[in-house]
C-alpha positions as CSV (number, residue, x, y, z in Angstrom):
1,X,-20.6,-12.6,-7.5
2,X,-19.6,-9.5,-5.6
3,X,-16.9,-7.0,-6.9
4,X,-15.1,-5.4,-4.3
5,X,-12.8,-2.5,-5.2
6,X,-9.1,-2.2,-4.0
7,X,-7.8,1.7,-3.2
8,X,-4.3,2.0,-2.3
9,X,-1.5,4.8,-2.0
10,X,1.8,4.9,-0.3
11,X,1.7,7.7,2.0
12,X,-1.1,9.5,4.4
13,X,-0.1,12.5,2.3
14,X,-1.8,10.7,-1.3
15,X,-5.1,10.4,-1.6
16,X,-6.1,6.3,-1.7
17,X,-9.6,7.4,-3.2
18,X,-8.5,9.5,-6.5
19,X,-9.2,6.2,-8.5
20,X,-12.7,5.4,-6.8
21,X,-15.1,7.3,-9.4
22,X,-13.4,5.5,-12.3
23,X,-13.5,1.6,-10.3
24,X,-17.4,2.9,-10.1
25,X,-17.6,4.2,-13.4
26,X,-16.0,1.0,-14.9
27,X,-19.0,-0.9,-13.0
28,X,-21.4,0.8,-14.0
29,X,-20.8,0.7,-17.8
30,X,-21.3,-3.1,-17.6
31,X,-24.4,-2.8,-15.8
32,X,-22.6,-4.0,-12.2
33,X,-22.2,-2.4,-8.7
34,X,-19.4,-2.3,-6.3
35,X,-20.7,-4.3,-3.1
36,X,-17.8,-2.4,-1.0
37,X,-14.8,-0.8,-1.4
38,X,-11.6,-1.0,0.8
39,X,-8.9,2.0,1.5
40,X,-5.7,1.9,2.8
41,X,-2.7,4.3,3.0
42,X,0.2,1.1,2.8
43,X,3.3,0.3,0.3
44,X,2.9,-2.0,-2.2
45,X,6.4,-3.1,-1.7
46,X,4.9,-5.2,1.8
47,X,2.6,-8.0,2.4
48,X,1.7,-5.7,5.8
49,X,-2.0,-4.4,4.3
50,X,-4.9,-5.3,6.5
51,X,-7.1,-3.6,4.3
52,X,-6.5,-6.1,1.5
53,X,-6.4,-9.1,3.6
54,X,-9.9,-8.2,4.9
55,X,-11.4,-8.0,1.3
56,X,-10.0,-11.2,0.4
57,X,-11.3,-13.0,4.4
58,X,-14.4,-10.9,3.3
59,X,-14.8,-12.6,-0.7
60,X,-16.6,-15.9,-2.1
61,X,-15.5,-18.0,-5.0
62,X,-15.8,-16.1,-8.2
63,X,-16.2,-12.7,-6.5
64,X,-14.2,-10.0,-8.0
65,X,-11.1,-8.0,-6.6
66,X,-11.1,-4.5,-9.0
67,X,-8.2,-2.3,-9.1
68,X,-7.0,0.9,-11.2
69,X,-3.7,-0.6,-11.9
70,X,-1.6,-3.6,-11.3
71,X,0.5,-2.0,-8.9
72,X,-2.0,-0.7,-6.7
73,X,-2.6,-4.7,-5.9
74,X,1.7,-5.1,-5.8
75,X,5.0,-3.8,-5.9
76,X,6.2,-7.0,-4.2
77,X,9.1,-9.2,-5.1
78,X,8.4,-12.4,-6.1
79,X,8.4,-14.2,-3.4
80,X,5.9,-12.1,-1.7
81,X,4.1,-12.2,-5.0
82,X,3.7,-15.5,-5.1
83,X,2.5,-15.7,-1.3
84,X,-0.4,-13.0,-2.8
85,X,-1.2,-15.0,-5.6
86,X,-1.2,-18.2,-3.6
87,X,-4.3,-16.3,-1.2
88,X,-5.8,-15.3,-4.1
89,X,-5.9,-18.3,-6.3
90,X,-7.2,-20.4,-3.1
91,X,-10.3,-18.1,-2.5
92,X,-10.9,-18.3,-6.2
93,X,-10.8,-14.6,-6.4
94,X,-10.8,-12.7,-10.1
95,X,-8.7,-10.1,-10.3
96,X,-9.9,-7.0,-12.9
97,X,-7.5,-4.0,-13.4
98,X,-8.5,-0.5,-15.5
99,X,-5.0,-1.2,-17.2
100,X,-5.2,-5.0,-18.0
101,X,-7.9,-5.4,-20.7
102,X,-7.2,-9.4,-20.6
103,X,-8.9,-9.2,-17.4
104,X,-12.0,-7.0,-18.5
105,X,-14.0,-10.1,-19.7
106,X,-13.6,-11.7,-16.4
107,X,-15.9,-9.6,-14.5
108,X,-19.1,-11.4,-17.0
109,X,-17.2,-14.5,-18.4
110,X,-18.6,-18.2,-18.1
111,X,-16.3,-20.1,-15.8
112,X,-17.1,-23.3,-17.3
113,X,-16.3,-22.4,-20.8
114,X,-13.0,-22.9,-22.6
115,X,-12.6,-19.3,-24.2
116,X,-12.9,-17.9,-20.3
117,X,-10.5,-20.5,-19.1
118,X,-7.6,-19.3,-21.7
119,X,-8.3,-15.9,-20.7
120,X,-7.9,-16.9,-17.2
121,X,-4.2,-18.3,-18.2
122,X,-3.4,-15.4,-20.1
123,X,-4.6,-13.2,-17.8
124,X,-2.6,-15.0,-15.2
125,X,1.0,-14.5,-17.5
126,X,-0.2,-10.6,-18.0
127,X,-0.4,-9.9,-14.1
128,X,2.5,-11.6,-13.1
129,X,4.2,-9.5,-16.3
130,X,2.9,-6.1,-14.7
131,X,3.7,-6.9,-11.9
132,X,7.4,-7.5,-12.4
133,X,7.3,-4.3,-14.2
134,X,5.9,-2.6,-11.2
135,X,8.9,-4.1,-8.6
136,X,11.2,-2.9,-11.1
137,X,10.1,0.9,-11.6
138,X,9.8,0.5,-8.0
139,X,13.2,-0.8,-7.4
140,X,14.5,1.8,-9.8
141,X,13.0,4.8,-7.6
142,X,14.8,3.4,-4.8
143,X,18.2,3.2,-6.1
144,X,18.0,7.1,-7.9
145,X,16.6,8.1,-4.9
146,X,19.4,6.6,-2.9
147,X,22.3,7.7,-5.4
148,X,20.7,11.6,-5.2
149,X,21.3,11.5,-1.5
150,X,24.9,10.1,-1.8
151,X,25.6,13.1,-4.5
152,X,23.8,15.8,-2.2
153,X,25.8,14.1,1.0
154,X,29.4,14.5,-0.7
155,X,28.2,18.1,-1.8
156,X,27.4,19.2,1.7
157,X,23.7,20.2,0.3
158,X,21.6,17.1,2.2
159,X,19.4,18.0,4.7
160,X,17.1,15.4,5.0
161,X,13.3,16.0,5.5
162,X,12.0,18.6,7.6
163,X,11.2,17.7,11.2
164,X,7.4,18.3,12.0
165,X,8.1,20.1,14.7
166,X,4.8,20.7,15.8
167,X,3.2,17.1,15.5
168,X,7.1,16.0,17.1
169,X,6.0,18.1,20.3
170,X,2.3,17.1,20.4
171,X,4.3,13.3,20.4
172,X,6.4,14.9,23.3
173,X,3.9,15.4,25.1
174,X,2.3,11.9,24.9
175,X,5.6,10.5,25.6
176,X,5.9,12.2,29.0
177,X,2.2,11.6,29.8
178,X,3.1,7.8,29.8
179,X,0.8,7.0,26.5
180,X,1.8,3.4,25.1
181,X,4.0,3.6,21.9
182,X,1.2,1.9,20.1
183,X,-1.6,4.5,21.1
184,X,0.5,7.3,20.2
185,X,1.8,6.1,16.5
186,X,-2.3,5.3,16.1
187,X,-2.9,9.0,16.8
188,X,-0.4,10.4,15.2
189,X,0.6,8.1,12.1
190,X,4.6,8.1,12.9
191,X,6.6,5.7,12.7
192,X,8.3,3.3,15.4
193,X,12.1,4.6,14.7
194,X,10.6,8.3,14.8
195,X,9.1,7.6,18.4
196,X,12.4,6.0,19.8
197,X,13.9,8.8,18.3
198,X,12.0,11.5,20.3
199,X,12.1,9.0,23.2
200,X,15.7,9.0,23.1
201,X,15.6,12.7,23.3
202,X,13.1,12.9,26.1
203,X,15.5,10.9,28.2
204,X,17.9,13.7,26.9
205,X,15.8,16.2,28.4
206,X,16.9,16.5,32.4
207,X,20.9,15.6,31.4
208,X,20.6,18.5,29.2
209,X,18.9,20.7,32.1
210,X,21.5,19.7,34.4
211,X,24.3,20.5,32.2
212,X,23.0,24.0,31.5
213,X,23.0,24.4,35.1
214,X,26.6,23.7,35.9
């Protein structure tokens, strides 16, 4: 058995790694290691996180898959969740989280014995529980964040976010040295719709010399 421990945070801007000393400390306090740990900077709203995919490809029956918190492992609806579980339950993975104490007892438990075989079906019912909770806080962000920008729109106060202008001209620059779209969203961690936006105004660029000219 192998326990392989799960960062995740949303943005580039969070730190995916805050939770590592506590996954380690957790270990070590029942006498276990952490084979390898895998990081990535992805929403838990999508399926779309390599870095999770490659620990289960990576994991053997009965190896372990340990997370800080449920949501860290999914924000996902439920049919995405179900997709998740299906991958996990067919690699036989356990899945241990700090916040599910049901799950603790799996890192050591007997597979073959029927106490560890309830806690399995609890366990099961307390996951899927969390993570309904976890969709729903984090289709409640959504909808306050959204109805905050509707009241900031109708009072003339929204903005937006604040263009990176120096990371948008360093992007500029890759666009009009012929760089694939790929290459540069690698280098730079933007996003698809923010390179066709600057492309857009790169085409702009001469049609806006040439009416300053006339």
């Amino acid at each position: 058995m192998f326990i392989r421990a799960y960062l995740r945070a949303s943005t580039k801007e969070q730190d995916a790694t805050r939770a590592q000393s506590d996954l380690h400390k957790f270990a070590e306090e029942r006498g276990l290691k952490i084979a390898a740990s895998y990081v990535e900077n992805e929403s838990g709203a999508s399926l779309k996180r390599p870095e999770l995919f490659r620990l289960l490809a990576d994991c053997s029956p009965g190896d372990v898959l340990l997370i800080e918190q449920v949501d860290r492992l999914s924000r996902l609806n439920a049919t995405d969740w179900e997709r998740l579980k299906g991958e996990i339950r067919s690699r036989r993975v356990k899945v241990v989280a700090l916040d599910l104490p049901t799950s603790w007892s799996m890192i050591q438990s007997n597979p073959n014995d029927i106490q560890s075989r309830m806690l399995d079906a609890i366990n099961a019912m307390m996951l899927d529980m969390l993570a309904a909770i976890a969709r729903k806080d984090y289709e409640d962000r959504l909808r306050r964040q959204a109805q905050g920008i509707a009241k900031a729109k109708e009072e003339g106060a929204y903005r937006g976010r604040p263009e990176d202008t120096e990371r948008n001209a360093a992007i500029l620059q890759m666009l009009r040295g012929g760089q694939k779209w790929r290459d540069i969203a690698a280098a730079t961690g933007c996003s698809m719709s923010t390179l066709s936006r600057l492309a857009k105004r790169l085409a702009d660029e001469p049609m806006q010399t040439n009416t300053a000219e006339a």
